[in-house]
C-alpha positions as CSV (number, residue, x, y, z in Angstrom):
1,X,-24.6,-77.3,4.1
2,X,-25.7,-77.4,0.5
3,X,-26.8,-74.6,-1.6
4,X,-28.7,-75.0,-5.1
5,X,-31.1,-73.3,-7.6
6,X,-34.2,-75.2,-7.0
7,X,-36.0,-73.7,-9.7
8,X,-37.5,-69.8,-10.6
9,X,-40.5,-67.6,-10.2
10,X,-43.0,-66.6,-12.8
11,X,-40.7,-63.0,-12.6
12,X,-37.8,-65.1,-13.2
13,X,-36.1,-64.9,-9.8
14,X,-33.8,-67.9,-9.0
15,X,-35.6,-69.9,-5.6
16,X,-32.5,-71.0,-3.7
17,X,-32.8,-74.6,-1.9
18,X,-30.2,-75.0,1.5
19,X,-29.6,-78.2,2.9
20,X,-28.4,-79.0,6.5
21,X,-27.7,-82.4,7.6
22,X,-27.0,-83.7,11.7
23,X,-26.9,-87.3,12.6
24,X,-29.8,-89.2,10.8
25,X,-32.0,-86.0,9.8
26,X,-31.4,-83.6,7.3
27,X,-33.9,-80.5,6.5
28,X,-34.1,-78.6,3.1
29,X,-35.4,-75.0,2.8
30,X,-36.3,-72.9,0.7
31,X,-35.2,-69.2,0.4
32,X,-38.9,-68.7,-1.0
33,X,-41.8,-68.8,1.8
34,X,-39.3,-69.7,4.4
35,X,-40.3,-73.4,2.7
36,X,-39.5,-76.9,4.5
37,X,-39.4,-78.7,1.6
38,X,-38.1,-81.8,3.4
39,X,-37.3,-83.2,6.7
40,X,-36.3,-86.5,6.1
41,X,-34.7,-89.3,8.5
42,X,-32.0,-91.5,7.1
43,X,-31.4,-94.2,9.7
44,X,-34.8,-95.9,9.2
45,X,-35.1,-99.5,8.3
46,X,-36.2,-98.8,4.6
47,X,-33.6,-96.4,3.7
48,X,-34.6,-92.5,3.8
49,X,-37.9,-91.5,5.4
50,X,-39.4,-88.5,4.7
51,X,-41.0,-87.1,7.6
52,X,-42.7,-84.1,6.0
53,X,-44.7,-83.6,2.7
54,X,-43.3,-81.4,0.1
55,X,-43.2,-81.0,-3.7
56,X,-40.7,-82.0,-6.4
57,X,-41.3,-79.0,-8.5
58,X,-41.5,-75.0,-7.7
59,X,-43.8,-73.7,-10.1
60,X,-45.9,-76.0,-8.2
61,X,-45.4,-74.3,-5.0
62,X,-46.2,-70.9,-6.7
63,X,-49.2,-71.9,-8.7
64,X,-50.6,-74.1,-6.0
65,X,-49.2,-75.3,-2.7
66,X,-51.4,-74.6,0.2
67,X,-48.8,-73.2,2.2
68,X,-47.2,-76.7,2.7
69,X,-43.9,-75.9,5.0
70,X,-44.1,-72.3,4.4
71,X,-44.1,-69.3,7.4
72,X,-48.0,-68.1,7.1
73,X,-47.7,-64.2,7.6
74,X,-47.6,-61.5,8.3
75,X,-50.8,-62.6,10.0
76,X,-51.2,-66.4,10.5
77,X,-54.4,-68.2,10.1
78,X,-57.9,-65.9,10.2
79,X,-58.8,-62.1,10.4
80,X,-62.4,-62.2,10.4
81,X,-64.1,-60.5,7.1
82,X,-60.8,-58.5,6.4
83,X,-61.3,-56.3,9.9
84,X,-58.2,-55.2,11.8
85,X,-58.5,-52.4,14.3
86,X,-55.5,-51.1,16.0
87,X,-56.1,-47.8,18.5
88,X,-59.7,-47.1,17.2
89,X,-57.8,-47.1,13.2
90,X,-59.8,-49.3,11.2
91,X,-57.7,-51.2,8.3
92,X,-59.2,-53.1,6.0
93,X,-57.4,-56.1,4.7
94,X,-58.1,-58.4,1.5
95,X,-60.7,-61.2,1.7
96,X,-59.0,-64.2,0.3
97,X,-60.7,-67.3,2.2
98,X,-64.2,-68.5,1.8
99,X,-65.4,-65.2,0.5
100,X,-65.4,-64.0,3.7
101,X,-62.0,-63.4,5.2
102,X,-58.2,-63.0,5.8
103,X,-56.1,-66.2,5.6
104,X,-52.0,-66.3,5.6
105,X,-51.1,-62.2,5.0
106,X,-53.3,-62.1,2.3
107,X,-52.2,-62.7,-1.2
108,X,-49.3,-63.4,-1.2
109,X,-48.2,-63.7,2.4
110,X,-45.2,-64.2,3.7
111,X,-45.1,-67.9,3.2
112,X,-45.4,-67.1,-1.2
113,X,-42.8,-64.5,-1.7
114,X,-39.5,-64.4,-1.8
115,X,-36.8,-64.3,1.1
116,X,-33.4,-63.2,1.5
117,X,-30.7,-65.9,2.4
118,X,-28.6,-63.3,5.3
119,X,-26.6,-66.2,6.8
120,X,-25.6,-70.1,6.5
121,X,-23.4,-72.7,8.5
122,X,-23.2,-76.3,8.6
123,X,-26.0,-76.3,11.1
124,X,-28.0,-73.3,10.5
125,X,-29.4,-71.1,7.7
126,X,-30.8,-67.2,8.2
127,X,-33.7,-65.8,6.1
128,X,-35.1,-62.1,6.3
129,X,-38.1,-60.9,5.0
130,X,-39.2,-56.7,4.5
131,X,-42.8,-56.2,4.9
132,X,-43.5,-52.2,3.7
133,X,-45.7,-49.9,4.9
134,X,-49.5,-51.1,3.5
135,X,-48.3,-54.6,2.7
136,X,-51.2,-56.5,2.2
137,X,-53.5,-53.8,4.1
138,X,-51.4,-53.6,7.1
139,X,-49.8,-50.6,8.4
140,X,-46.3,-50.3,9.2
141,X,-43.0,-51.5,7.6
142,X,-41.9,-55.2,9.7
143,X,-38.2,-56.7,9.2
144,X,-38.7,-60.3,10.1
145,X,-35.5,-63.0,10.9
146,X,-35.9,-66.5,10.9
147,X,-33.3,-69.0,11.9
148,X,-33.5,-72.9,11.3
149,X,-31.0,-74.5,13.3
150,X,-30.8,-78.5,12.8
151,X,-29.1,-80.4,15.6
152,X,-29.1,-84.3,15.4
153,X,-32.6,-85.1,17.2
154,X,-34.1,-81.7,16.7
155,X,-34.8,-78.6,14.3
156,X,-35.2,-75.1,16.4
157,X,-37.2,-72.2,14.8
158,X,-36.0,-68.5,16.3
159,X,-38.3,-65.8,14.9
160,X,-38.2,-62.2,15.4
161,X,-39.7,-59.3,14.1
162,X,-39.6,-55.4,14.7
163,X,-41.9,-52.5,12.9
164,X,-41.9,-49.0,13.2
165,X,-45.3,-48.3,13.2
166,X,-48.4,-50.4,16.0
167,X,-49.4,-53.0,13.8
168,X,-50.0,-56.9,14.0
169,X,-47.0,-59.9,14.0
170,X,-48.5,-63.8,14.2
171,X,-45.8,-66.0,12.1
172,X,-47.2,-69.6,11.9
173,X,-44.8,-73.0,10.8
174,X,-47.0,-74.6,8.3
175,X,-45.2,-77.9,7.5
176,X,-47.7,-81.2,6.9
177,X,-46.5,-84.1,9.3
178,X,-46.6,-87.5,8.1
179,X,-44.1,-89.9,10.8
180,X,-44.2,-93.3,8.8
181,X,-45.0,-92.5,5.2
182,X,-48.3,-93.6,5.3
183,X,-51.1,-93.0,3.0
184,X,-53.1,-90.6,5.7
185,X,-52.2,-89.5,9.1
186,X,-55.9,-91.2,10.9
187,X,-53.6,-93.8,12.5
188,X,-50.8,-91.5,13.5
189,X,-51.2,-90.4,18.0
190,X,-51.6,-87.3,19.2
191,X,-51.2,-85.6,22.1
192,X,-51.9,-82.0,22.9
193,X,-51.5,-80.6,26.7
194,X,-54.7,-78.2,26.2
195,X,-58.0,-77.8,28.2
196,X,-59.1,-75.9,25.4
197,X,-59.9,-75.1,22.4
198,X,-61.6,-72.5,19.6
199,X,-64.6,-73.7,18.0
200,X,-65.1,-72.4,14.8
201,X,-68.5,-71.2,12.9
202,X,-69.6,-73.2,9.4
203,X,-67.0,-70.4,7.2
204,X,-63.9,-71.5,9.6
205,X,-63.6,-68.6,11.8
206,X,-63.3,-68.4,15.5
207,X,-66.2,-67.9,17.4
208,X,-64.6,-65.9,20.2
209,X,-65.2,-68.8,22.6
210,X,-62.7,-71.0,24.2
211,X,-64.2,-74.1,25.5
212,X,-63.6,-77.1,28.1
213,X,-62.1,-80.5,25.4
214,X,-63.6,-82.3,28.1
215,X,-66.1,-84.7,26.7
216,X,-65.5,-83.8,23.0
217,X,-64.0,-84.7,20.0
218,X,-61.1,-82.3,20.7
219,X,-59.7,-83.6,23.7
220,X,-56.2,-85.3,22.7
221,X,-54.5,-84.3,26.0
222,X,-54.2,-88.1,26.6
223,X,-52.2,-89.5,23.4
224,X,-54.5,-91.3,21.4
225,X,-55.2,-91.7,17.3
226,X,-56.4,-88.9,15.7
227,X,-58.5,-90.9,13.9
228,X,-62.3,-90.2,15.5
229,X,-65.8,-92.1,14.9
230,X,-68.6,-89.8,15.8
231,X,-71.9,-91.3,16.4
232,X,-73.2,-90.8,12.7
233,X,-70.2,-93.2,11.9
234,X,-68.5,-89.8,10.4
235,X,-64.8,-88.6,11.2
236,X,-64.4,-85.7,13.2
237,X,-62.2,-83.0,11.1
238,X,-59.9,-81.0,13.2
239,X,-59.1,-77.5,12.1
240,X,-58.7,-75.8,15.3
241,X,-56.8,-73.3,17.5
242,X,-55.7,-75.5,21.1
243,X,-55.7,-72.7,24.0
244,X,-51.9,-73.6,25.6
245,X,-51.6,-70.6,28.0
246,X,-52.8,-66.9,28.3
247,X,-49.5,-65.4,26.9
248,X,-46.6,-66.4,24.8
249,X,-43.8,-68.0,27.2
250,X,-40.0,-66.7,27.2
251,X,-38.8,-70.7,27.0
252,X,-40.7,-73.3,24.9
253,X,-42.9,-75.3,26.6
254,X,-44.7,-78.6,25.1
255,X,-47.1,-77.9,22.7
256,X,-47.7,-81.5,21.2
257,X,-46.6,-85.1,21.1
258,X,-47.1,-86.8,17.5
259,X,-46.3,-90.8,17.4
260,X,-46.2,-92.5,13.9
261,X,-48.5,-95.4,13.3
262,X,-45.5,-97.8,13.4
263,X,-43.9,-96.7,16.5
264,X,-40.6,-96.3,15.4
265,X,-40.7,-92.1,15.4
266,X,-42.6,-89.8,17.8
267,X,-41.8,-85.7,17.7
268,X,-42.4,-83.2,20.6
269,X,-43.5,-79.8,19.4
270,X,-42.2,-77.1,22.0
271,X,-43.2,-73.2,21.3
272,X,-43.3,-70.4,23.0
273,X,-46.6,-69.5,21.7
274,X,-50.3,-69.7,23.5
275,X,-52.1,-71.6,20.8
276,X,-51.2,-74.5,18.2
277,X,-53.6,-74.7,15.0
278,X,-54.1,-78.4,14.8
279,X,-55.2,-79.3,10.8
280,X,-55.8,-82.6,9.7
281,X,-55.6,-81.7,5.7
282,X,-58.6,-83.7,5.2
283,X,-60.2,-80.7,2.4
284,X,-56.8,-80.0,0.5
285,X,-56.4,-81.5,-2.6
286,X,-52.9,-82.1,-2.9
287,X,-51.2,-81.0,-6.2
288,X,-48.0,-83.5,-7.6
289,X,-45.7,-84.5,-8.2
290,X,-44.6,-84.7,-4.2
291,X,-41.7,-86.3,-2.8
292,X,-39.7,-88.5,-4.7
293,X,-42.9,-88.6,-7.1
294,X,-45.4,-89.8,-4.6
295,X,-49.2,-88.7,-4.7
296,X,-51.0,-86.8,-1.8
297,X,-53.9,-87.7,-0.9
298,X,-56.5,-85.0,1.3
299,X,-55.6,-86.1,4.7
300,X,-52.0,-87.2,3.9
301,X,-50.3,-85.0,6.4
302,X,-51.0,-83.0,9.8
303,X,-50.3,-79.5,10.3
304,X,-49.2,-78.7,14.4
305,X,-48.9,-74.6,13.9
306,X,-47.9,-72.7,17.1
307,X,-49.3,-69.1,17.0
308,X,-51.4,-65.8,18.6
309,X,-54.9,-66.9,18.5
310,X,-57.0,-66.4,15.4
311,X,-58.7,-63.5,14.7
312,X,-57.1,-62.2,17.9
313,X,-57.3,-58.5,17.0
314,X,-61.4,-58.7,16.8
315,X,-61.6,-60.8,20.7
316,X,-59.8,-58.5,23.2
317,X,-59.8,-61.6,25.3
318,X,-57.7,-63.7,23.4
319,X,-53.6,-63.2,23.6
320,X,-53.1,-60.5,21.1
321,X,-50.8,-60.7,18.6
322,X,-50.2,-56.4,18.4
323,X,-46.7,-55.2,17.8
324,X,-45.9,-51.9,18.5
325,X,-42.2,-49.4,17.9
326,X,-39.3,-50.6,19.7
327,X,-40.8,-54.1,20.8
328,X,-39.3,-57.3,19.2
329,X,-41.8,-60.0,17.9
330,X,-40.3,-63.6,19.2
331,X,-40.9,-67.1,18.8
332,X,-39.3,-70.2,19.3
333,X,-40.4,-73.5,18.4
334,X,-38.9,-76.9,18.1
335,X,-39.5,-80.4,16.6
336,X,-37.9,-82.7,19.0
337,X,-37.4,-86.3,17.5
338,X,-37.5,-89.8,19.0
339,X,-36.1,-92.1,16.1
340,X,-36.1,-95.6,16.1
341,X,-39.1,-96.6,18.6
């Protein structure tokens, strides 16, 4: 384990980087959004492969990343047009996507603000978070604890989170996968075990439907490219909610299989959670300098983000993501790696 000042905030708070390293992967964090800044794999043929996208530079991540490796909270993904009801209370929160609604916590969420670095090992590293009372529009205070824990094929996420008054917990990994290095992620394969999905209206909110993948553009429960013709010759964009199960589990389950174009790495996503956000990047314009100086094109990475569905709070039919006095907010997930084909 490595600790270093990876740069500071406009405030002038130092942003701590920690680096854990086990067998041929190593993972680097940030003590600022809970931040992945890289996952890389040293035992590929070219030297070091980076297996995530990040940035060289914070004040880049502060001005400008779109959440790339952070923890989106304290609500992950949508709140449709800023509404949150809990127990007939209405709370308004801040509209800060498309004019229209709640994305990430708000601004900032969880994922652009700093942590607290509460624990390290050799293997491990422990961040905390305190959300007050009225953060962002929500009510009650929420202590979060996140634990990345690298082991030689696999980094584990252990999330938990506690509030003393009801309000609502959905944490959501936001890292941008990219297996081979590759310009675009079109000719990365994907799998995911679902035999459903959200649609989503023309602004990017849930519908309140769940529907059959069978015989559409969303059905990847076979591994296949997640590159898609559509009849008009188009690609089919993919920014979507996959319906795993009905609840969150107590044990990971598979949540996705993602194979590199070149064979030679696949990862397993395992979560606990009902639903996995599934974004191909295609609309984000990247900012720079990223990795090792490289240049991101839109569609340069895939996002895989287990979670409560979105907008769960406004479909009482959806797994609901409400946290209540004396409960404990969980999740685990994992990236389980396959390296060297």
């Amino acid at each position: 384990m490595t600790l270093r000042v990876f740069g500071r905030t406009g405030a002038g708070r130092p942003v701590h980087e920690i680096s854990l390293a086990a067998g041929d992967l190593s993972v680097a964090v940030l003590d600022w959004g809970a931040v992945i800044r890289r996952l890389d794999w040293h035992g590929a043929a070219e030297g070091t492969r980076p297996l995530v996208l990040g940035l060289e530079r914070f004040a880049d991540y502060e001005a400008h990343s779109p959440h790339m490796g952070a923890v989106a909270g304290r609500f992950g993904n949508r709140i449709g047009h800023g509404r949150l009801s809990i127990d007939g209370v209405v709370h308004p929160l801040p509209i800060n996507h498309a004019g229209l609604h709640h994305l990430h916590g708000g601004t900032p969420g969880f994922g652009c603000r700093p942590w607290t670095l509460a624990d390290h090992g050799p293997a491990h590293v422990t961040l905390t978070l305190h959300s007050p009372d009225g953060d962002q529009g929500y009510p009650g205070a929420v202590d979060v604890s996140l634990t990345y824990r690298l082991e030689p094929t696999r980094l584990a996420i252990e999330m938990t989170g506690r509030t003393d008054r009801p309000t609502v917990l959905n944490l959501a990994t936001h890292s941008y996968f990219n297996l081979d290095d590759s310009p675009d992620i079109l000719d990365h394969r994907l799998m995911i075990p679902a035999d459903a999905y959200c649609p989503v209206d023309a602004t990017g909110l849930v519908t309140g439907a769940v529907l059959p993948v069978e015989a559409t553009p969303y059905d990847f429960r076979r591994l296949r490219p997640v590159r898609t013709q559509l009849a008009d010759g188009g690609l089919q964009r993919f920014d979507n909610n996959y319906a795993l199960a009905a609840a969150p589990s107590p044990v990971p389950r598979l949540a996705a299989r993602l194979e590199g174009a070149r064979g030679d790495v696949a990862m397993e996503v395992w979560s606990s959670e009902p639903g996995i956000q599934l974004f191909d990047s295609a609309p984000i314009g990247f900012p720079g300098p990223g990795l090792d100086g490289r240049r991101y094109a839109g569609g340069a990475g895939l996002c895989l983000e287990p979670q409560r569905f979105p907008d769960c709070p406004n479909h009482p039919h959806f797994p609901d993501a409400l946290l209540r006095p004396g409960e404990t907010y969980r999740q685990h997930t994992e990236y389980r790696f396959q390296l060297g084909g």
